[in-house]
C-alpha positions in Angstrom: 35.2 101.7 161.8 31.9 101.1 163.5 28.1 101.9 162.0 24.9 100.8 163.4 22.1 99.8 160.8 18.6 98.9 161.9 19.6 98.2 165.6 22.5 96.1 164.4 26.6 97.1 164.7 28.4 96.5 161.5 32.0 96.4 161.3 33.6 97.7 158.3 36.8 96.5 157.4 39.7 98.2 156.2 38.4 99.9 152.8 35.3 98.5 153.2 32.2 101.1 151.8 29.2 102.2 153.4 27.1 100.4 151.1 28.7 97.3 151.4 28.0 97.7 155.4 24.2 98.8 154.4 23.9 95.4 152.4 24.5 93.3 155.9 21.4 95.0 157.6 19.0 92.6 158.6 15.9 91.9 157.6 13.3 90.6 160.2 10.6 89.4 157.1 13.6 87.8 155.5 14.7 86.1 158.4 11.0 85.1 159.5 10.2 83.4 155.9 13.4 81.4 156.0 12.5 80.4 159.3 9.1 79.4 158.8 9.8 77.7 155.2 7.1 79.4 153.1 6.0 83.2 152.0 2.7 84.2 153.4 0.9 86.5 150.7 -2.5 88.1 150.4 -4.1 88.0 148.1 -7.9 89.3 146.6 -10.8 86.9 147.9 -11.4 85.6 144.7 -11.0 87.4 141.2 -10.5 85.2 138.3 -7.0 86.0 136.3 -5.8 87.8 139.2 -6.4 85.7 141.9 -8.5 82.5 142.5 -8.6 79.4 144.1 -10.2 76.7 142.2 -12.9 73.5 143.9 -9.2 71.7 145.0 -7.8 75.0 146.8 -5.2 76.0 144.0 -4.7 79.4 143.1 -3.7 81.0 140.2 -3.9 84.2 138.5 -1.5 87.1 137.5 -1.0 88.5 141.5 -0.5 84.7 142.8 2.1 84.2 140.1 4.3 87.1 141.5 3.7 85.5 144.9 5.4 81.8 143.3 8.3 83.8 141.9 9.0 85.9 144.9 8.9 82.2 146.9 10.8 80.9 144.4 13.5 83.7 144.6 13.5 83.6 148.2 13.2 80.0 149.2 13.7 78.2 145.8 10.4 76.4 145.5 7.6 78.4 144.2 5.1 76.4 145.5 6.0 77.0 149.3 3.4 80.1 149.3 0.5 80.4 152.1 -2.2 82.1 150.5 -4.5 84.4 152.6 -7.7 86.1 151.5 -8.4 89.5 151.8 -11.4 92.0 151.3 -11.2 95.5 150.4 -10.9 96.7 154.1 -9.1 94.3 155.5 -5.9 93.8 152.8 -4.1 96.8 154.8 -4.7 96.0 158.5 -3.7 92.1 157.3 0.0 93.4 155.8 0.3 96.0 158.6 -0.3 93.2 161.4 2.0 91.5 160.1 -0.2 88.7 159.1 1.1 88.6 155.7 4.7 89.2 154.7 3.7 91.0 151.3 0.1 91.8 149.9 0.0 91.0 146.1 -3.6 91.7 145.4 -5.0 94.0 143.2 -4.5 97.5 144.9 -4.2 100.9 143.3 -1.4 102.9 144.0 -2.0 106.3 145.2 -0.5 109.1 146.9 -2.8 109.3 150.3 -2.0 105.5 150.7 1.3 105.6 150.5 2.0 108.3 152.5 -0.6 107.4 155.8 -0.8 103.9 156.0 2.6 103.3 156.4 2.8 101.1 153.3 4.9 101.1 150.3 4.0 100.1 146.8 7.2 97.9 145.3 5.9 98.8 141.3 3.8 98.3 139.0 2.6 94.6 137.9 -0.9 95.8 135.9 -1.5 99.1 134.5 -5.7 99.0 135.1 -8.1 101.8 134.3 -11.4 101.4 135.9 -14.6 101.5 134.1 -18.2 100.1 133.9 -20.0 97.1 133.2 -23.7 97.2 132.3 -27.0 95.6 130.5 -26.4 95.1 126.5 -30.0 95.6 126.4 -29.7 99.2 128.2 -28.0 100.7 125.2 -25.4 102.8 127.0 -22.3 103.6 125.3 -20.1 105.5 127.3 -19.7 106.4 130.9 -22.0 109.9 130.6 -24.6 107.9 129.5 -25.3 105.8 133.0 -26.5 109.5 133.9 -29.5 108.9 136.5 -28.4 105.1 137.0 -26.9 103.2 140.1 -24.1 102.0 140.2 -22.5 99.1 142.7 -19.1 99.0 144.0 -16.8 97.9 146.9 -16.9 99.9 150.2 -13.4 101.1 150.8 -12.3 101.2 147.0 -10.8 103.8 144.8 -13.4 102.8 142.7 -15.7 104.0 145.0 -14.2 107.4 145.5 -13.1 107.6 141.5 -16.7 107.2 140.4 -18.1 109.7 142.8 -15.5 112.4 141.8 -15.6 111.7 138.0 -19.6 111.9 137.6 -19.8 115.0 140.1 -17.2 116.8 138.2 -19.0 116.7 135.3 -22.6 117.6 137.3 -24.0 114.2 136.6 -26.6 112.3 138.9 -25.9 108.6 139.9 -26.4 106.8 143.4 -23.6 105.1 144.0 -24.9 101.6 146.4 -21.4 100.4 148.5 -21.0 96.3 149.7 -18.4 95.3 151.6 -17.6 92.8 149.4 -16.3 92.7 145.5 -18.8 89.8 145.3 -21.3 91.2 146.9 -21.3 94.1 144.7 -21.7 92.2 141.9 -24.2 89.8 143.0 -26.0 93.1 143.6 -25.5 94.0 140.4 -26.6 90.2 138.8 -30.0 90.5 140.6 -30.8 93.9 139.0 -30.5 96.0 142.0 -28.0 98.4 140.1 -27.8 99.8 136.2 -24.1 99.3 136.6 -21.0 97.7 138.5 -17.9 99.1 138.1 -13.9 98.4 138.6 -10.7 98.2 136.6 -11.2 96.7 133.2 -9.2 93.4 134.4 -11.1 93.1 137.6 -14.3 93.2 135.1 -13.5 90.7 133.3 -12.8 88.4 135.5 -15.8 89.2 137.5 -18.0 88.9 134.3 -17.7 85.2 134.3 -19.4 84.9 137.6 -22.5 86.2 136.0 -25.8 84.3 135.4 -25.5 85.2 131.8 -22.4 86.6 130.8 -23.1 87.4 127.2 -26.1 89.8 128.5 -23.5 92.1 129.4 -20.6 94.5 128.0 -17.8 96.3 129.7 -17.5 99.9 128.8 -14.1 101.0 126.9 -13.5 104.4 128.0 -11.4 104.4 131.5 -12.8 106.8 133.6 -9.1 106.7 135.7 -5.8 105.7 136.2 -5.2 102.7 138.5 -1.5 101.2 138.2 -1.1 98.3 140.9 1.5 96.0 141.9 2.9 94.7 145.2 3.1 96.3 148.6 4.7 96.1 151.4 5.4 97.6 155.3 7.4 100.3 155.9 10.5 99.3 157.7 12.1 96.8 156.2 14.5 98.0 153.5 16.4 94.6 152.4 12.0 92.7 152.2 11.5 96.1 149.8 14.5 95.7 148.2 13.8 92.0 147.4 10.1 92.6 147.0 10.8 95.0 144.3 13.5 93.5 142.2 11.9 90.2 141.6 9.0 92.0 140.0 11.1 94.0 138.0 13.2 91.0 137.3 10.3 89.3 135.7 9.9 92.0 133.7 13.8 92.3 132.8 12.9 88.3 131.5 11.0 89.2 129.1 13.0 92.1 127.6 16.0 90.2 127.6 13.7 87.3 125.6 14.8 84.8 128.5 11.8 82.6 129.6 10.6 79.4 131.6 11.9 77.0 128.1 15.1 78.8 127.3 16.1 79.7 130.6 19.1 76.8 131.2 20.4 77.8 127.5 20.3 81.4 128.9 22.3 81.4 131.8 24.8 78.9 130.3 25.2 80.5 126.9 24.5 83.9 127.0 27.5 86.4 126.5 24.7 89.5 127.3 26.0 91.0 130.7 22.8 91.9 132.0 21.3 88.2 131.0 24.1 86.8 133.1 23.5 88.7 135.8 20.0 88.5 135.9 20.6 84.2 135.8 23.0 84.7 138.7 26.2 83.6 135.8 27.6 86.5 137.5 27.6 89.9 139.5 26.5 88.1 142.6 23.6 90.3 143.0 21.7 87.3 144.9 24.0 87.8 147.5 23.7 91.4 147.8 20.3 90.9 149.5 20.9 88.0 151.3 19.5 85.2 148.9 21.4 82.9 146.6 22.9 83.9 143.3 20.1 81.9 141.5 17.5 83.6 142.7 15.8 84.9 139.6 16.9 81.6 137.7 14.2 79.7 140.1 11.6 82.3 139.6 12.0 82.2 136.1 12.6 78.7 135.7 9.4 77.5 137.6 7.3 80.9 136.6 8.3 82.3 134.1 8.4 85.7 132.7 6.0 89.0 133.2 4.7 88.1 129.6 4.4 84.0 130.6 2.2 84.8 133.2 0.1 87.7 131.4 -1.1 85.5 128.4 -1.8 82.3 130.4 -3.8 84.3 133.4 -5.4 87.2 131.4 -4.3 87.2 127.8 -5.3 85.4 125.0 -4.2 82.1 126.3 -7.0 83.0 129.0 -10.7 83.1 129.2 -10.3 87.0 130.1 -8.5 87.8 126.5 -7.4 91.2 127.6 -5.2 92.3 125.3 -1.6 93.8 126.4 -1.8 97.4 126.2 -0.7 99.2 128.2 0.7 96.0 130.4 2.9 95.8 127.1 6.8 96.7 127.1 7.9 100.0 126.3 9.4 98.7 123.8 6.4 97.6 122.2 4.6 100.7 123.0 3.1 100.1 126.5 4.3 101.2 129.9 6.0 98.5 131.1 9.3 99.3 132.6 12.6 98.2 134.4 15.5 99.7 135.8 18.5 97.7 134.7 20.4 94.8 136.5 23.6 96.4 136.7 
């Protein structure tokens, strides 16, 4: 019996399923990162917890740590990662270019994206809610008290679009003043040219730091929106998705299942939990069943970590951001953070 997948004629044995055949298609950004020997990613220009390079070139941050465990997964090293920068407008023509074989930069996830730019979001790696920061010494409490202000944000942005909507919807005057940068808006906002700067609550906080005097300033609690972000990728390429996808929620599944970066080697040697096992690569060979070795979320883990590892050291208490969990917490815990299972 003859199929043809993705350009490609598979020949299915005797008794042979479908799916099995569907699990040999190829994958050109697979094939292209073995080939070259490291993952290109994009990443955000420069947002502290998130994504930034430091005065010798190293990045860290919450989005650069899924990039080392998807290079880790794919190629066994997670430091063979090529970083690129991107703005606001060009993180989409970069992925769709090809530039960049996955874009792990703080982008929200929304309907009119996914469905026109010929992008798909591979889940959900931060839960954000966008909001304000402004003067202490203005006294304002709450979004509906910038009413009359100016406010700076990032050309392109759903922040920009969010903030329009919300203060419109509730007939409230404020001139919102676009850059084309994140850092330009809040250099605009430093040298008092706006009352306020807004983004999601972690991008604040990170961008706080950059300030001439951070302690003049507070972030406002209320979210004025929904933002959940996480890794994207091109449309076709379903094996890159597949992979894409799986190693985020396979960081995730880590810290359910209580396996992390220390215990990792007891783990996948002791273990008698099915899904542990086959999360370690101990069995189920579900490596193999995208074309990667069996060990594949053993070396992200291992050189990684878990989703929780990499939240408290980039933006958690073991940070200078301290944002607590939230909704970034388990569901188990009472956040929103969710895998399917490895079976």
């Amino acid at each position: 019996m003859t199929f043809r997948i993705l350009g490609a004629v598979v020949l299915l044995a005797a008794g042979a399923s479908v799916a099995q055949a569907q699990q040999l298609a190829p994958s050109p950004t697979l094939d292209a990162v073995k080939a070259r020997g490291n993952l290109e990613c994009g990443v955000h220009l420069g947002l502290p917890g998130f994504s930034f390079a430091n005065d010798k070139g190293e990045w860290s941050g919450l989005d650069v740590d899924y990039c080392k465990a998807l290079a880790a997964a794919v190629l066994g090293d997670a430091n063979k990662v090529k970083y690129t920068p991107t703005s606001v407008q060009q993180r989409w023509p970069i992925l769709q270019s090809g530039q960049v074989d996955v874009l792990s930069r703080n982008s929200t996830i929304t309907f009119s994206r996914n469905a026109t730019l010929g992008l798909n979001f591979q889940g959900i790696n931060f839960y954000e809610g966008q909001t304000f920061i402004v003067r202490k010494s203005a006294g304002v409490k709450d979004a509906a008290g910038l009413d009359g202000a100016s406010v700076c944000v990032a050309a392109g942005s759903t922040e920009e679009k969010n903030a329009a909507d919300w203060f419109r919807e509730r007939n409230l005057k404020v001139t919102i003043t676009n850059f084309q940068k994140n850092d330009d808006a809040i250099a605009a906002y430093d040298a008092g040219r706006c009352d306020a700067y807004t983004a999601g609550v972690g991008a604040l906080a990170g961008q706080r730091a950059k300030l001439k005097n951070p302690d003049d300033h507070v972030i406002l609690t209320q979210p004025i929106s929904n933002d959940p972000q996480g890794p994207v990728t091109r449309w076709g390429d379903e094996r890159w998705q597949l992979i894409v996808r799986w190693v985020l929620n396979g960081t995730i599944a880590a810290e359910m299942l209580g396996v992390t970066s220390k215990n990792v080697d007891e783990m996948k040697a002791n273990s008698k939990n099915t899904e542990v096992r086959r999360l370690l690569g101990a069995e189920g060979g579900f490596g193999a069943m995208m074309g990667l070795s069996n060990d594949w979320m053993y070396n992200a883990i291992k050189q990684v970590g878990n989703y929780g590892e990499s939240y408290e050291r980039n933006v958690g208490m073991g940070s200078s951001l301290k944002l607590e969990r939230g909704q970034n917490q388990l569901w188990t815990k009472g956040g929103l953070l969710f895998t399917p299972p490895f079976q």
